[in-house]
C-alpha positions as CSV (number, residue, x, y, z in Angstrom):
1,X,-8.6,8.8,0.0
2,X,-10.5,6.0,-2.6
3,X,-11.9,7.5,-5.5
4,X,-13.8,5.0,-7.4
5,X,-16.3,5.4,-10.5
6,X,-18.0,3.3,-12.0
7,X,-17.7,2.0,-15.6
8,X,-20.5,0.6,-18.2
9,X,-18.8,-2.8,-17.4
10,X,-18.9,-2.6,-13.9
11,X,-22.2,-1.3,-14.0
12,X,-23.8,-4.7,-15.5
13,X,-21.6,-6.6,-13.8
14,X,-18.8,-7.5,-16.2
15,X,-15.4,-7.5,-16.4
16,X,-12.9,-5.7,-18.8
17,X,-10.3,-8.8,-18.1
18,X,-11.9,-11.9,-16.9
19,X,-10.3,-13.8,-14.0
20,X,-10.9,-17.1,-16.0
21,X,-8.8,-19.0,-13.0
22,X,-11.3,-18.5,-10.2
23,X,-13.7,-20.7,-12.9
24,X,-11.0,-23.4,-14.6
25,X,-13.7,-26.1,-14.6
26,X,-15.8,-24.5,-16.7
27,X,-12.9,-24.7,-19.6
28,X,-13.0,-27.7,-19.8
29,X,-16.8,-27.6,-20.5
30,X,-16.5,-25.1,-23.3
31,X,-13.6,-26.6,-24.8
32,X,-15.5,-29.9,-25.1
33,X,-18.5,-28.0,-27.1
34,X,-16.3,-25.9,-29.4
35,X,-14.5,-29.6,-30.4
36,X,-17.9,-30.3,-31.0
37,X,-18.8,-27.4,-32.7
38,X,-15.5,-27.8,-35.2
39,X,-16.8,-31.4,-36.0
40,X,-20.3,-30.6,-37.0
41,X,-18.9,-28.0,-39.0
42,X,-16.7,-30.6,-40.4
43,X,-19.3,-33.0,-41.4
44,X,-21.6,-30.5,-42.9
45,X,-19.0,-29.6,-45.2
46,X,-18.4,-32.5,-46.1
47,X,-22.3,-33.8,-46.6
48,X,-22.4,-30.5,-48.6
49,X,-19.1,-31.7,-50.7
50,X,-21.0,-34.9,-51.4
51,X,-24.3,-33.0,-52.3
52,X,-22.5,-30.3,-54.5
53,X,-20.4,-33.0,-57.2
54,X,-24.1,-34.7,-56.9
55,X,-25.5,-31.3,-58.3
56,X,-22.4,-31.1,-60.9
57,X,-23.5,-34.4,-62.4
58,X,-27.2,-34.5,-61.9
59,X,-27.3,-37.4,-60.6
60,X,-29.0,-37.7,-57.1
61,X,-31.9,-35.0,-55.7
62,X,-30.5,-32.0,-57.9
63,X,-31.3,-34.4,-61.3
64,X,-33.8,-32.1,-62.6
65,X,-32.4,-28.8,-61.8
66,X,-31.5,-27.6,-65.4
67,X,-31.3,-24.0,-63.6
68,X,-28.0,-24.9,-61.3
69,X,-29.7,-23.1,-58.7
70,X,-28.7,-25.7,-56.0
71,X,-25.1,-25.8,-57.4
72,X,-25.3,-22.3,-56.5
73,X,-27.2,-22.8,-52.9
74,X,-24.6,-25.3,-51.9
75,X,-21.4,-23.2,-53.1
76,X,-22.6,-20.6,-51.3
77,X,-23.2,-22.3,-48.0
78,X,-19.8,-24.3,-48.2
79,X,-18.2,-20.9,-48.5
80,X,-19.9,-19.3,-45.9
81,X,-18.3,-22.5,-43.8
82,X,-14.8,-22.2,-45.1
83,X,-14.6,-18.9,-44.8
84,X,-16.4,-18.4,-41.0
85,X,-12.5,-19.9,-39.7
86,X,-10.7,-17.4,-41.4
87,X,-12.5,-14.6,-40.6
88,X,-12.7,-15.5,-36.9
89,X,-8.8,-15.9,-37.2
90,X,-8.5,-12.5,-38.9
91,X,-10.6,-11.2,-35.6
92,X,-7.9,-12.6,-33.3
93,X,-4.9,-11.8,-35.3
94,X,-6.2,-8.4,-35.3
95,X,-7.4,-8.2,-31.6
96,X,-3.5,-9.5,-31.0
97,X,-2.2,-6.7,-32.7
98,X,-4.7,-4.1,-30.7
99,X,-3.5,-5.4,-27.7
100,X,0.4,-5.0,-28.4
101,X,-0.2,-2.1,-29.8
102,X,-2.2,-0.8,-26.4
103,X,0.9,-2.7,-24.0
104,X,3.2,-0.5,-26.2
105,X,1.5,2.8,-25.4
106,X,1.2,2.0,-22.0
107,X,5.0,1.0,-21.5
108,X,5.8,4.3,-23.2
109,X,3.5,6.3,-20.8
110,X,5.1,4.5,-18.2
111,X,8.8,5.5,-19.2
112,X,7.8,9.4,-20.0
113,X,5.7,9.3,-16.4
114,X,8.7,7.6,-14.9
115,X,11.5,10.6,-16.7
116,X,9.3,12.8,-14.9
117,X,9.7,11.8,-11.5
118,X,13.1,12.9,-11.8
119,X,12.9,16.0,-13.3
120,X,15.1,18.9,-11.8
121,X,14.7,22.9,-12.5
122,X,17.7,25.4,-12.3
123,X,17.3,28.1,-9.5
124,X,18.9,31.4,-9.6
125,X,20.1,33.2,-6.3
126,X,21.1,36.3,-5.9
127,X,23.2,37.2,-2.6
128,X,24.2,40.7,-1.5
129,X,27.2,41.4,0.5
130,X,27.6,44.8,1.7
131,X,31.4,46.6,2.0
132,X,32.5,48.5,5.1
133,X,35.0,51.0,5.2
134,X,38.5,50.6,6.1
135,X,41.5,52.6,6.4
136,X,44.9,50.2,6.4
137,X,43.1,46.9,6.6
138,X,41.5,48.2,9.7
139,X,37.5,48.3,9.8
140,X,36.2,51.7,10.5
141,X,33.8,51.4,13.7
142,X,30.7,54.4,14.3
143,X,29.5,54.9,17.1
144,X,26.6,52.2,18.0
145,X,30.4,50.1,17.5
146,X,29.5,48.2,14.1
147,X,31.4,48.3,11.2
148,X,30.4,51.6,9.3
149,X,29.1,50.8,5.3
150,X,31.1,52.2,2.4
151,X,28.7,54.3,0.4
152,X,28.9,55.7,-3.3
153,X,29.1,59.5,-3.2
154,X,25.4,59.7,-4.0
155,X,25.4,58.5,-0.3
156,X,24.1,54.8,-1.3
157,X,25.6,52.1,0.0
158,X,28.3,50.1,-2.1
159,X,27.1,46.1,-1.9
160,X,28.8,43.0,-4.0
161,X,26.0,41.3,-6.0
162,X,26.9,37.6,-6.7
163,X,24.2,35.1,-8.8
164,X,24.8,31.5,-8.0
165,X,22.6,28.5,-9.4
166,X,21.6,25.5,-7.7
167,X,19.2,22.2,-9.2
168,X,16.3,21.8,-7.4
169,X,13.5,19.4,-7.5
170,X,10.4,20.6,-10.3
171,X,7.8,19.7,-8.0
172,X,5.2,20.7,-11.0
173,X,6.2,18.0,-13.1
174,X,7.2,15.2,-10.4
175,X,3.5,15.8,-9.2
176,X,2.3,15.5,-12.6
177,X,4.0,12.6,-13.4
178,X,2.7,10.9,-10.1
179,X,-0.6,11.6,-11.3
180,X,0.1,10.0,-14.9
181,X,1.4,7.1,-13.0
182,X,-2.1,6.8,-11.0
183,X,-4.3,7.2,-13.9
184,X,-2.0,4.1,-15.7
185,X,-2.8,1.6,-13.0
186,X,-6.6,2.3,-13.4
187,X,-6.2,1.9,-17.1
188,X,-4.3,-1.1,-16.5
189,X,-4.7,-3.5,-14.3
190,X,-1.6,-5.7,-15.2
191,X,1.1,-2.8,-14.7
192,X,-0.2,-1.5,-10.9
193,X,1.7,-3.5,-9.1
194,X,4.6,-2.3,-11.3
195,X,3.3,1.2,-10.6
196,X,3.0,0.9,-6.9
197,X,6.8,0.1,-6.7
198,X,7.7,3.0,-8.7
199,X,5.9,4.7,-6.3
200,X,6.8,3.6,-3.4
201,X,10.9,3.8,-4.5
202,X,9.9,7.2,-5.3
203,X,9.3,7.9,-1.9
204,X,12.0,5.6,-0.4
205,X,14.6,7.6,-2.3
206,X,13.2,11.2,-2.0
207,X,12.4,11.1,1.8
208,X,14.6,8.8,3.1
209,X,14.9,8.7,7.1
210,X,18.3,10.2,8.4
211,X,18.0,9.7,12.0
212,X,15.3,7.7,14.7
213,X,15.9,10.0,17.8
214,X,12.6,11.6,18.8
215,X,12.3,15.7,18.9
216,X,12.7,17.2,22.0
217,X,10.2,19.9,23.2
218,X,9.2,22.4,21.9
219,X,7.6,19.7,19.4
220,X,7.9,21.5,15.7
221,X,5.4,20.2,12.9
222,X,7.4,18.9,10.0
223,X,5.3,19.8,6.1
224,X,6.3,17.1,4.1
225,X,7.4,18.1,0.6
226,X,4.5,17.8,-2.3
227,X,5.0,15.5,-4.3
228,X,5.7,13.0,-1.1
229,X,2.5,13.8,0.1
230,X,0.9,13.5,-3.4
231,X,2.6,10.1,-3.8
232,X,1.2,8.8,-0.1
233,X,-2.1,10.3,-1.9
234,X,-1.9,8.3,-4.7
235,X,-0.8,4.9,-2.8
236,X,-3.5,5.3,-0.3
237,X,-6.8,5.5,-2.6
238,X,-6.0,2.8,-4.7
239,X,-9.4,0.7,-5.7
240,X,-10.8,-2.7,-4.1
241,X,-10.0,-4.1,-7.6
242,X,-6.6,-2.9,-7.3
243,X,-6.3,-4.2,-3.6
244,X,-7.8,-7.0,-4.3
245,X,-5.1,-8.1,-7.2
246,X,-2.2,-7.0,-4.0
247,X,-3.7,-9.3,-1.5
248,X,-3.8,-12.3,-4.2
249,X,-0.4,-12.3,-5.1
250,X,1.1,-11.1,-1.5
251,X,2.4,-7.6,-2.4
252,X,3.5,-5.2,0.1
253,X,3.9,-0.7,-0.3
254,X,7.6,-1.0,0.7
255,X,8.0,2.5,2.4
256,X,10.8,1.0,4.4
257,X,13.2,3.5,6.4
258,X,11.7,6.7,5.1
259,X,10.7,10.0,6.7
260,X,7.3,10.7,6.6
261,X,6.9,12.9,9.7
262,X,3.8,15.2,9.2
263,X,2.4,13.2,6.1
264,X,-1.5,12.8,6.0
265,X,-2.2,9.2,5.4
266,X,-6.3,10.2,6.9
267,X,-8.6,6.9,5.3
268,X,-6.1,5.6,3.5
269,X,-5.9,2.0,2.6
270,X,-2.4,1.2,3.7
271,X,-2.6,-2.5,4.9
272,X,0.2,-4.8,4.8
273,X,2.7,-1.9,4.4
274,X,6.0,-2.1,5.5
275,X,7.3,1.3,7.3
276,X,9.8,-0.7,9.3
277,X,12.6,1.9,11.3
278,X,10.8,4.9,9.4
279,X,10.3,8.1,10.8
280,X,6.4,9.3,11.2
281,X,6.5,11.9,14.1
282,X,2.9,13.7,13.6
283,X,1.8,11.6,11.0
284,X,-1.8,11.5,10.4
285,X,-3.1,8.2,10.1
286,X,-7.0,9.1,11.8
287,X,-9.3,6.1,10.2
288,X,-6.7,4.9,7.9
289,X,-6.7,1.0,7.3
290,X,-2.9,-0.8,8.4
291,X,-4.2,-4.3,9.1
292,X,-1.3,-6.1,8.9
293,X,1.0,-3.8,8.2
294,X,5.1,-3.6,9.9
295,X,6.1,-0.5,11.9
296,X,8.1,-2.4,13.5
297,X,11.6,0.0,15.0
298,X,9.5,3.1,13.7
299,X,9.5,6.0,15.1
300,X,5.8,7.5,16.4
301,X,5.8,10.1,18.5
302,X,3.1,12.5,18.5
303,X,1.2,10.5,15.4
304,X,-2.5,10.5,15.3
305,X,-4.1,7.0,14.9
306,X,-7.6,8.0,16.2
307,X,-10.4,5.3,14.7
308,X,-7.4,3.4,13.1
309,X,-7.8,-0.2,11.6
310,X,-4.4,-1.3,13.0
311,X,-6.0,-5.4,13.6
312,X,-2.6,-7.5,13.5
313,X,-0.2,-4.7,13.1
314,X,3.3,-4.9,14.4
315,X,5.1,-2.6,16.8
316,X,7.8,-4.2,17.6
317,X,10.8,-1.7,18.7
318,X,8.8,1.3,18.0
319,X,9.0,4.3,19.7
320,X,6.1,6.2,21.0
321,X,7.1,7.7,24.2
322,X,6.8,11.8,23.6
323,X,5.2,13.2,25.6
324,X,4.5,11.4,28.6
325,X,1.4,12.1,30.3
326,X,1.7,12.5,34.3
327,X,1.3,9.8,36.1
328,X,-2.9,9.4,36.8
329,X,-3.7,12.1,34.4
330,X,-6.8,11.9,32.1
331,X,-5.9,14.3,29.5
332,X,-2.6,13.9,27.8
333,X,-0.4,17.0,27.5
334,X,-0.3,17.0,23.7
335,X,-3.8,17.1,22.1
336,X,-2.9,14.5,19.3
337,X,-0.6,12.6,21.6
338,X,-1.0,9.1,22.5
339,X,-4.3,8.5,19.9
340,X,-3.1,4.8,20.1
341,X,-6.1,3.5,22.2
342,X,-8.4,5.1,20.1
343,X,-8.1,2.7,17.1
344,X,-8.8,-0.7,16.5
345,X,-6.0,-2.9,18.7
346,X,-7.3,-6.3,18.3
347,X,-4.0,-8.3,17.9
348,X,-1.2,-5.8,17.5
349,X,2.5,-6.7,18.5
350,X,4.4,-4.4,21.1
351,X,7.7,-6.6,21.7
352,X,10.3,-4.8,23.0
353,X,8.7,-1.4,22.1
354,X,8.8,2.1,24.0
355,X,4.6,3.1,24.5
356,X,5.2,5.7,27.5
357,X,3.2,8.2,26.1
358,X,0.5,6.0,25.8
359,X,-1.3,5.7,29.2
360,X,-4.3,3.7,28.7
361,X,-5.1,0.9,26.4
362,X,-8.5,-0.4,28.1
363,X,-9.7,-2.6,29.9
364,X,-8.8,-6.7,29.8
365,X,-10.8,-7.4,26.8
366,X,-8.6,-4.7,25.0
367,X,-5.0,-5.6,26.9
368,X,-5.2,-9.4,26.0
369,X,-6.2,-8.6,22.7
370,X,-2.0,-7.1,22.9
371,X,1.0,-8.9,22.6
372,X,4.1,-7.7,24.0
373,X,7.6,-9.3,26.0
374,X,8.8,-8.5,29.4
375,X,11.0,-5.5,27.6
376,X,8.3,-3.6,26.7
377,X,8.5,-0.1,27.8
378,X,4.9,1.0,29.7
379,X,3.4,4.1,31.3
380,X,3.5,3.4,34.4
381,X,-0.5,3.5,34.6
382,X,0.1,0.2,32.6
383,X,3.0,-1.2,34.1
384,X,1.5,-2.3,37.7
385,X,-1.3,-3.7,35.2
386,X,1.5,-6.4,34.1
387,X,1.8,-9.8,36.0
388,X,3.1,-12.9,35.1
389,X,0.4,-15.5,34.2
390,X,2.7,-18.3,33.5
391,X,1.3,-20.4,36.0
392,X,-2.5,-20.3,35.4
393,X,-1.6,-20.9,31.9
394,X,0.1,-24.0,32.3
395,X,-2.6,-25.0,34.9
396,X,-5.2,-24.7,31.7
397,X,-2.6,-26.0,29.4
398,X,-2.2,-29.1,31.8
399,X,-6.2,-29.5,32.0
400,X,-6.6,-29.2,28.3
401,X,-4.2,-32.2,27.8
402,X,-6.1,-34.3,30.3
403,X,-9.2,-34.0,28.5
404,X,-10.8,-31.5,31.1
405,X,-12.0,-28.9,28.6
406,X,-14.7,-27.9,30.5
407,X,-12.5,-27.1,33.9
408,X,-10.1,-25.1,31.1
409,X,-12.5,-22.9,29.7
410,X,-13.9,-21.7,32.5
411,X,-10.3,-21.1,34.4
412,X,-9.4,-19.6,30.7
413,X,-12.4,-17.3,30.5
414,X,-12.3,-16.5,34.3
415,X,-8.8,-15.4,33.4
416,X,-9.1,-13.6,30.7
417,X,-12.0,-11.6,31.9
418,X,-10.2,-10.2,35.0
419,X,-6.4,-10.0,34.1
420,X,-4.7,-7.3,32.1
421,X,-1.9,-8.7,29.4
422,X,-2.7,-12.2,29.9
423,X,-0.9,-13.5,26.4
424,X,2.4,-11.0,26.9
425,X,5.5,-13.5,27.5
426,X,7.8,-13.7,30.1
427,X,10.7,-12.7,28.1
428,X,12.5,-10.5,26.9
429,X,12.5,-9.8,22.8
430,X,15.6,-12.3,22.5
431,X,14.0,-15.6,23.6
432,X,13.4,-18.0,21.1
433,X,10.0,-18.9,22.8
434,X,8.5,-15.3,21.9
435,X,7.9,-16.5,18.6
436,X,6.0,-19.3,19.4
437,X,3.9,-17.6,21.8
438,X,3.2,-14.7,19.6
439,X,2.2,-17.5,17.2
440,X,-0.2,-19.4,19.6
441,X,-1.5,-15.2,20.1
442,X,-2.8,-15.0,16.5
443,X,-4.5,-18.0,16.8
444,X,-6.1,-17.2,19.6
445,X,-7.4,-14.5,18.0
446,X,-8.0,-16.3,14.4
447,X,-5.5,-13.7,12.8
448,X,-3.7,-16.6,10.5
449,X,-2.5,-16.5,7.2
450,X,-1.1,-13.6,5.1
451,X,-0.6,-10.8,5.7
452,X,-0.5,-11.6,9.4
453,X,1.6,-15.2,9.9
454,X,3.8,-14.2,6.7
């Protein structure tokens, strides 16, 4: 969903607007040789002060100049030097006033772009109603016993024509103003985040999520409106520059409680997102990226997330148990169903969450790359996988304090290699020691820092 092309700046490798902070020692540096700069300048005007009165007088090494060539020389170069200050100032002053003038355009893009997204159109209905006959408020009946139609005498039948007119959403222009929006944030860097919450709050409020209870069969396919989808579009083919900037200052795509059932989110770059409690029954998300990103109390039933990038994503309290494969079966009984097992688990959360229609999740390299609490709701294909492994783990824990790294490694590798959901506590989603031991989880499996611990 990226679409990324390359500039003459990029092309020779520079940049548009410097990051000057990633390189703050070398302002000191240039700072110290402009000082120096401004004082050679200094004293050469002044040496050519000195030398200029000398050439006024005669006195000195302009003494036999009856021309006054060299008072000429001189006044020239000491104007040159006075002057080379203002001019650069007049450069700045003027770049200053190029650059409000461009943040001014762009604000007022913004606010026409944004007047767009709410734009409504007026639709005309017509509805028909068609009169029977009756005789003393009594409906006439025929003989297949409905109501017989009154008809003109031409035989036609007599029907009340009413027009009624309802505001609708102009999907033409809220699509074009989505677009606006997109080609903003390439132009400027400054105003994407600002863009991608428009965006996002655009969604929020146009598709927001009325209810978490899954369908019940027969399973329909919901078509997302257009403009949601072309929004989802938009957010998901932002550029590594773009990402880049997110990542540096911690920024999340709220698409918090929404309804996005159906919507193709297929190679999108959706990490860190938040779609906590949202709605995405049948959503496409085949080789999307969501590292780090909260579905936590979503629902997911029937949602594709073949060749997924879901590394340190969060489940907790989702819902993903439509339809449930037979117990011991090998193909599920919905084509897209259960896709789960086909991304990229490595260290996703599953406390307290409903994952009955997924049956298989791999073998114990892939289940203790899980996390997940005693509450969490398996296929049973999973469920007689689950032990408790409180007790080795203290053993290791106990060896590891006593300085008997070696004994604990190989206990913790032994264990680890045979055992299915070695790291999955105890406890149920309420116990304060789930957080520490989902903690100690990430760790393990180097997953620190934003947007995973934070």
């Amino acid at each position: 969903m990226k679409s990324e092309k390359l500039t003459f700046w990029d092309w020779i490798h520079l940049k548009k607007n410097p990051d000057f902070s990633s390189v703050r020692w070398l302002g000191s540096s240039i700072g110290a040789v402009l000082f120096a700069a401004m004082i050679m300048v200094f004293l050469i005007s002044l040496v050519g002060l000195v030398l200029l009165c000398l050439a006024f007088i005669g006195l000195g090494p302009y003494a036999g100049d009856p021309t006054g060539g060299a008072i000429r020389n001189i006044g020239l170069v000491l104007a040159a030097t006075f002057a080379a200050p203002f001019l650069v100032w007049r450069s700045i002053v003027a770049q200053q006033n190029a650059d409000v003038a461009l943040q001014s355009q762009i604000t007022d893009r913004i606010n026409k772009a944004v007047e767009g997204l709410g734009t409504e159109k007026t639709v005309r209905e017509i509805i028909e109603t068609p009169r029977y006959k009756s005789v003393d408020d009594k409906w006439q009946v025929g003989e297949d016993g409905n109501p017989m139609p009154a008809v003109h005498p031409d035989g036609t039948s007599i029907v009340d024509r009413e027009t009624y007119e309802q505001s609708v959403p102009n999907l033409e222009v809220r699509i074009g103003a989505i677009y606006a929006l997109e080609r903003i944030a390439q132009d400027s860097l400054r105003d994407h985040i600002q863009i991608m919450e428009i965006l996002c709050a655009y969604v929020r409020e146009n598709a927001p999520v009325t209810s978490l209870e899954p369908s019940e069969p027969p399973f329909k396919f919901a078509i997302p409106r257009t403009d949601i989808q072309a929004a989802i579009s938009v957010i998901g083919r932002r550029s590594e520059q773009q990402i880049q900037l997110e990542w540096g200052q911690e920024f999340r795509l709220d698409l918090r409680k929404t309804d996005l059932s159906g919507v193709n989110f297929n190679k999108g770059e959706f990490s860190a997102a938040i779609f906590i409690r949202s709605r995405l029954e049948a959503a496409n998300f085949r080789e999307s990226q969501l590292k780090g990103s909260l579905l936590s109390g979503s629902l997911l039933n029937y949602a594709d997330f073949f060749r997924a990038e879901l590394r340190g994503t969060s489940f907790d309290h989702a819902i993903l148990n439509r339809p449930i494969p037979p117990t011991g079966s090998v193909v599920p009984a919905f084509a897209d169903a259960a896709t789960l097992n086909l991304a990229n688990i490595y260290g996703i959360s599953l406390v307290a969450a409903d994952i009955r229609a997924v049956d298989y999740l791999g073998g114990p390299t892939d289940t203790n790359r899980t996390f997940g609490t005693k509450d969490t709701q398996l296929h049973p294909n999973l469920e007689f996988k689950r032990k408790l492994h409180a007790n080795p783990l203290r053993k290791i824990r106990v060896l590891k304090r006593k300085g008997e790294i070696d004994e604990a490694r190989l206990l913790e590798t032994e264990l680890y290699n045979n055992e299915n959901f070695v790291d999955w506590a105890p406890h149920d989603h309420t116990d304060l020691a789930v957080s520490h031991l989902y903690g100690e989880f990430l760790n393990r499996l180097e997953l620190t820092g934003w947007p995973y611990q934070g």
